[in-house]
N, C-alpha and C positions, 0 to 999 in steps of 0.2 A: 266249709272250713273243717278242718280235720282235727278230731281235738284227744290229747292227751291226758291219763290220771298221774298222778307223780309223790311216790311216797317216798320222805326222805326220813332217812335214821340216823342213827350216830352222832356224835359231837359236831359241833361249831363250822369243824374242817372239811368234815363231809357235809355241811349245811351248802358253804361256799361254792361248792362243784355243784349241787343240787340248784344253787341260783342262777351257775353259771351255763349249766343247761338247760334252766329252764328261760332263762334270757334269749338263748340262741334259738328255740325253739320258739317263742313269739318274736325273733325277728323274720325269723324265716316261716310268719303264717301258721304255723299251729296253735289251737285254742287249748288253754291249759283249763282242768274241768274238776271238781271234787268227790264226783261219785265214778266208782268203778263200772254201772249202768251206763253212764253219759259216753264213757271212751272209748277209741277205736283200739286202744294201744293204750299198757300201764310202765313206766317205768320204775322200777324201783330203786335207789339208792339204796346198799346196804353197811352194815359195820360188820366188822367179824375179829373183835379186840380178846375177848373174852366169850366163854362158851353161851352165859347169858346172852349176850350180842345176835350170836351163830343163830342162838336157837330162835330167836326172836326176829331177824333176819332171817332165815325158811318159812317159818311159820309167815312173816308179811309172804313172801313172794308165792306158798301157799295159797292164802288165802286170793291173790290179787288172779292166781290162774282159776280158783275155783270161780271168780266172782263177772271174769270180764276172760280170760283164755288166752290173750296175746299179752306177753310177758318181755321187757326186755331188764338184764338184772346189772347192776354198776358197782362201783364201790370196794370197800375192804374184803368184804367177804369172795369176791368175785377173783379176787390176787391169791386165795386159799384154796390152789389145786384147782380140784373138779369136783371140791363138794355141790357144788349147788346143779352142776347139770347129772351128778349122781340124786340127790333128793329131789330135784323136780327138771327132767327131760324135758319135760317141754315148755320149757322158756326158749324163745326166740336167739336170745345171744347174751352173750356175758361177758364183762368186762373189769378191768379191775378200778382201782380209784382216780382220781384226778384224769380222766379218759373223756373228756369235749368233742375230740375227734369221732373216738371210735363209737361212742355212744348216738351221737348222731349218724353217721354213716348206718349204723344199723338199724334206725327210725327210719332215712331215705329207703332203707332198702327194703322192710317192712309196709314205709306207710309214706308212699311220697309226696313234697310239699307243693302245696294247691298256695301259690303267692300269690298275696290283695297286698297292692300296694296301701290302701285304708286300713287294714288290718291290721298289719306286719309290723304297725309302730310300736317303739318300747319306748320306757323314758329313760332318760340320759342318765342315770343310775342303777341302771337294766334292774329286772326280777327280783325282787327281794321274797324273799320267807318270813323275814323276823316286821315287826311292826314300821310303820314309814319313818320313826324317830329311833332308831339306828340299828347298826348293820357291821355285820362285820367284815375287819381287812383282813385275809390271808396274804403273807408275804412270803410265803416259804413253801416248799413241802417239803418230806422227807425227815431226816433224822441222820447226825451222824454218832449218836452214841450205841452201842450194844447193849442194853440192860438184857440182863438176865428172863426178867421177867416179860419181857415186851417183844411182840412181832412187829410192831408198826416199819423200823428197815424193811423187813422183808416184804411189805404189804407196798408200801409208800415209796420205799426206797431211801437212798443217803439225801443229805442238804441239796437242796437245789433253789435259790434265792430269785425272786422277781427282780425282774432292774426298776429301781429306786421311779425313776421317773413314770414308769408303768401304774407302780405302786400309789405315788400322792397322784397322778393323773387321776386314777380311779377314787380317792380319797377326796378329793375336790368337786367330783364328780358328784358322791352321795352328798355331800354337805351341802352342794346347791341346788341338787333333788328335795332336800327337806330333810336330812338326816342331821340328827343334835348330837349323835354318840358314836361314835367307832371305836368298836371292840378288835382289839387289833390283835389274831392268832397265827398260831402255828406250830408244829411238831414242839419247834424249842428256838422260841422268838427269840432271845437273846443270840444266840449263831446267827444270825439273818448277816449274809455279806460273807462270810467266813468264806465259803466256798471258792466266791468270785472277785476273793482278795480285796474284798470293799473297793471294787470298780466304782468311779465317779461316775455315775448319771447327771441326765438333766433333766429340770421340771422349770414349767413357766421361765426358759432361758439361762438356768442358774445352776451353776453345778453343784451338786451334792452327793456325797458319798453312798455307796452303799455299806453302811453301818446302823447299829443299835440304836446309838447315842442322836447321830445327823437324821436318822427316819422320826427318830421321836422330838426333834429341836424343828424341824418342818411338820409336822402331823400338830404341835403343839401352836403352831399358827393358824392355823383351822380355825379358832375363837371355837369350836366344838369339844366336848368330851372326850377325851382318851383316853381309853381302859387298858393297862396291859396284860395280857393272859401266857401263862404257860412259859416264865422267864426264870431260866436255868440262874440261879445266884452265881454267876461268873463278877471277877470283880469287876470288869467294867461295868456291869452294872448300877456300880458305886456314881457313873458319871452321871446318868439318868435321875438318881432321886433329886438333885436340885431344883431341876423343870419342876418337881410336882411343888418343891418348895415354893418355886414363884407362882404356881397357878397357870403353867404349863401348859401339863396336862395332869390327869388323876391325881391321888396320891392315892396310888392302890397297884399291888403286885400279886399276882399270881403264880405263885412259886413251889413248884410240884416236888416236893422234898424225901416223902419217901417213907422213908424211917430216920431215927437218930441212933441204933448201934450200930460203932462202927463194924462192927463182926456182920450184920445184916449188909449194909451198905457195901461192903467187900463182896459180901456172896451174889449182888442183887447186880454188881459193876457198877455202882452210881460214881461217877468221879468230884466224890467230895464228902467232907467228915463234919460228922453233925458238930464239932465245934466250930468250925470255919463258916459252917450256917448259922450260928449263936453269934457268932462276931459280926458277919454280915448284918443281919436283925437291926444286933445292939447298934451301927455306924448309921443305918439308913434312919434308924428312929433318931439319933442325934442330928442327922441333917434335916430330915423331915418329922417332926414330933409325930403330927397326924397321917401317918401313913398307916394304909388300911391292909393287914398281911391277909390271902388266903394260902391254903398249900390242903395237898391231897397226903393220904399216908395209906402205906397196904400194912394190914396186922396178918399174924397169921404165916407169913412168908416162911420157907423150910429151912426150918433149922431152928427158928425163932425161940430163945428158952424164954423162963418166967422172968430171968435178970434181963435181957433184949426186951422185953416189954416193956419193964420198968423205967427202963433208959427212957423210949418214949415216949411214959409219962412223964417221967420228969423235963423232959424236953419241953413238951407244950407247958408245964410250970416255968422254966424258964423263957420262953419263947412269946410267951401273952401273944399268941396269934389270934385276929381278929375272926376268920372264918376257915371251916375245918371240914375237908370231906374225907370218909376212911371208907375202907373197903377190905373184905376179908380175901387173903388170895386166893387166887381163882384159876387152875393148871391152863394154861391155855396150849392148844395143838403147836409143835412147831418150839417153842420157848425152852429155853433152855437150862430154865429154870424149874423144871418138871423130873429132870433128873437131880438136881440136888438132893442127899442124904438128910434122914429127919424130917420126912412130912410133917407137918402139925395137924392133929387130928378133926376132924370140921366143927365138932361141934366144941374143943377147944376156941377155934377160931372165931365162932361166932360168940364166945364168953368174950373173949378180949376184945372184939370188935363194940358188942355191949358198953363195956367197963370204958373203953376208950372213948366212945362218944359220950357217955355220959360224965367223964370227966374234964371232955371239951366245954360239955353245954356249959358248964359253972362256968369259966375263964371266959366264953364266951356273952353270959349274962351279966358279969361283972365289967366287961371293955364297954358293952351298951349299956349299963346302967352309969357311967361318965359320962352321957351323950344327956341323961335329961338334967333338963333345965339349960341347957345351952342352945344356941339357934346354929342351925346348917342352912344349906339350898339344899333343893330335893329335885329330881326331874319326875313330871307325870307322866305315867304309862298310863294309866284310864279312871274312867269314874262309877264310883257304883252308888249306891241311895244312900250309903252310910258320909260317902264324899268322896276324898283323893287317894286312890293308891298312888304310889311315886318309889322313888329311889335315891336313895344318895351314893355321892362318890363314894361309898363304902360298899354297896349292892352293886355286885354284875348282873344282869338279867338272868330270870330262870335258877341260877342256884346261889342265891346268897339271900338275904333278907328284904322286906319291904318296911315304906315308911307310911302308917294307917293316917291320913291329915284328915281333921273334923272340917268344915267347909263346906260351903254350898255353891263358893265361887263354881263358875262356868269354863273350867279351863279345859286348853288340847291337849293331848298326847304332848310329849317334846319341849312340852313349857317349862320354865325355873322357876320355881318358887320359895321364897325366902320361911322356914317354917321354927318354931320353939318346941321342943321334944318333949313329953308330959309323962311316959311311961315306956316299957319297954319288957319284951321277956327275953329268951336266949338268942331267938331270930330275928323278930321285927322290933318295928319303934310306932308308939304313937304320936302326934301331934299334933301343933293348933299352927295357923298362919300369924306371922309377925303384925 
């Protein structure tokens, strides 16, 4: 059997295509392997969002030619020109993201498939990456906004929406593989359908829409967890927070906002104004008290004075958002936000990026310190000697907080367990079982 190494990088979205070839590549016989020793052939998925990215994407597909020499390279960075066959010639073939086709086409034609009918089996959830208790939906790829700041159009291209029925097909799929949580991504989940006029699909015989609101009212009959990631505050959105009021799905939003002056948000193209995002907030927390906000922010951005900063602190003072990732702007090739007037100097950038997290952590250790003495469910992702690491519907996997449970119980992965919250810092929670 012919076996391949596979290193995947980048967000969530690039996780997706990395499953989704490497699915196809154990249907069709190839053995997937962990050391670069073991393989005939290394694939790499790369990201190329930001220069950090770029560099760290050469540097893997570096190392994968120094360590094993047959090289084929996929992903965002591979949509950026001819860098990567300018820094390293001899990679086999390049391609850019969401590419199933072409990436295998140039495995067959590299390394052709030796088919075992006993082999070639996958399971009906194909290839996962992330742990057997959940996984994530891409429903979309692409992007139809312009930000300033952002390649992903050029990389990914405009909206392009999976048909609904495709969509819960595969969704039904994990849940009855063993998957307890679907993390459900893309460019800018809230557009999902936009495209394709909310064309009616079908799933298990029943028409249903292609929209926001119909994907998440079926994904919400799963009896599974449903996260939502990366949902533009469009007011339809407004439809969606009641599900999480009924127990749905989540009560938790992912909501990529940016900054709050509007002089930034102008420069940046975001189409919306940090008051219309205060109002959104304040409406979803009246529908749903316990809903869990994350959102990401870039400090730094050109032109940004001392009064635009301030804005955005006062923002997160008004906003009491639950979880907070920031990032100092970062020039990326290609964006067109590189020529803006008023760079902010870096090591400016990295003061306010400073001052800005550390005035998240407070609001942030204050929303968790409401949590002890109150009991949640938590789902476990594993166990260590001390007891249960887990999650609540407030943690997304990977970047948001855990919950430490004291216990000796014997549970799996994927379990609910009912827990009482005893302690807590900026990130995580402690506690004990009910």
């Amino acid at each position: 059997m012919h076996k391949i190494g596979f290193v995947s990088l980048g967000c969530p979205k690039a996780l997706v295509d990395s499953e989704q070839i490497i699915t196809q590549l154990r249907a069709e016989g190839y053995d997937i392997v962990p050391r670069y020793d073991q393989a005939d052939l290394v694939v790499v998925n790369t990201c190329g969002f930001i220069d950090a990215a770029v560099e760290e994407s050469l540097d893997a597909i570096g190392e994968a030619l120094a360590e094993n020499g047959k090289v084929i390279v996929t992903g965002c960075l591979g949509a950026r020109g001819d860098i990567v066959q300018q820094t390293h010639p001899k990679v086999l073939a390049v391609t850019g993201p969401h590419a199933l086709q072409e990436v295998m086409s140039a495995v067959h034609q590299h390394l052709p498939a030796e088919h075992d009918p006993y082999t070639s089996l996958i399971p009906p959830g194909g290839i996962k990456l992330t742990p057997r208790h959940y996984a994530y939906l891409k429903i979309s790829e692409g992007c139809n906004h312009r930000c300033t700041f952002c390649i992903i159009p050029a990389l990914r291209g405009d909206l392009v929406s999976r048909p609904i029925g495709e969509v819960m097909q595969e969704a039904q799929n994990l849940v009855q593989a063993g998957v307890r949580e679907l993390l459900v991504v893309a460019q800018d989940t809230s557009a999902y359908g936009l495209d394709i006029k909310y064309r009616t699909g079908f799933w298990n015989g029943r028409p249903i829409k292609s929209r926001f609101l119909e994907l998440c009212q079926a994904l919400g009959e799963l009896d599974v967890w449903v996260r939502l990631h990366y949902v533009y505050p469009y007011p339809h959105v407004d439809e969606v927070i009641p599900l999480m009021a009924e127990g749905k799905i989540l009560p938790y939003l992912d909501v990529p906002l940016q900054h709050a002056s509007p002089t930034i948000l102008k420069a940046m193209k975001r189409p919306a104004s940090s008051e219309n995002a205060l109002q959104r907030i304040l409406r979803w927390r009246e529908i749903c008290p316990d809903i869990t906000l994350r959102s990401t922010f870039i400090v730094g951005f050109p032109g940004e004075t001392e009064q635009d900063f301030q804005q955005l602190l006062d923002f997160l003072d008004q906003a009491q958002l639950d979880r907070v990732g920031a990032f100092a702007y970062s020039p990326v090739e290609g964006a067109r936000a590189n020529a803006l007037p008023n760079p902010v100097p870096e090591e400016l950038k990295q003061e306010r990026l400073q001052r800005f997290m550390e005035h998240q952590a407070g609001i942030s250790e204050q929303r968790l310190a409401r949590k002890v003495g109150t009991e949640i469910t938590v789902m476990v992702d594993s166990l260590d000697e001390e007891g249960v690491i887990a999650r609540s519907s407030a943690d997304a996997p990977e970047i948001d907080g855990l919950v430490y449970v004291d216990t000796d119980k014997q549970l799996k992965p994927g379990e609910l367990l009912k827990v009482r919250v005893t302690d807590n810092d900026a990130h995580d929670l402690w506690a004990e079982p009910v």
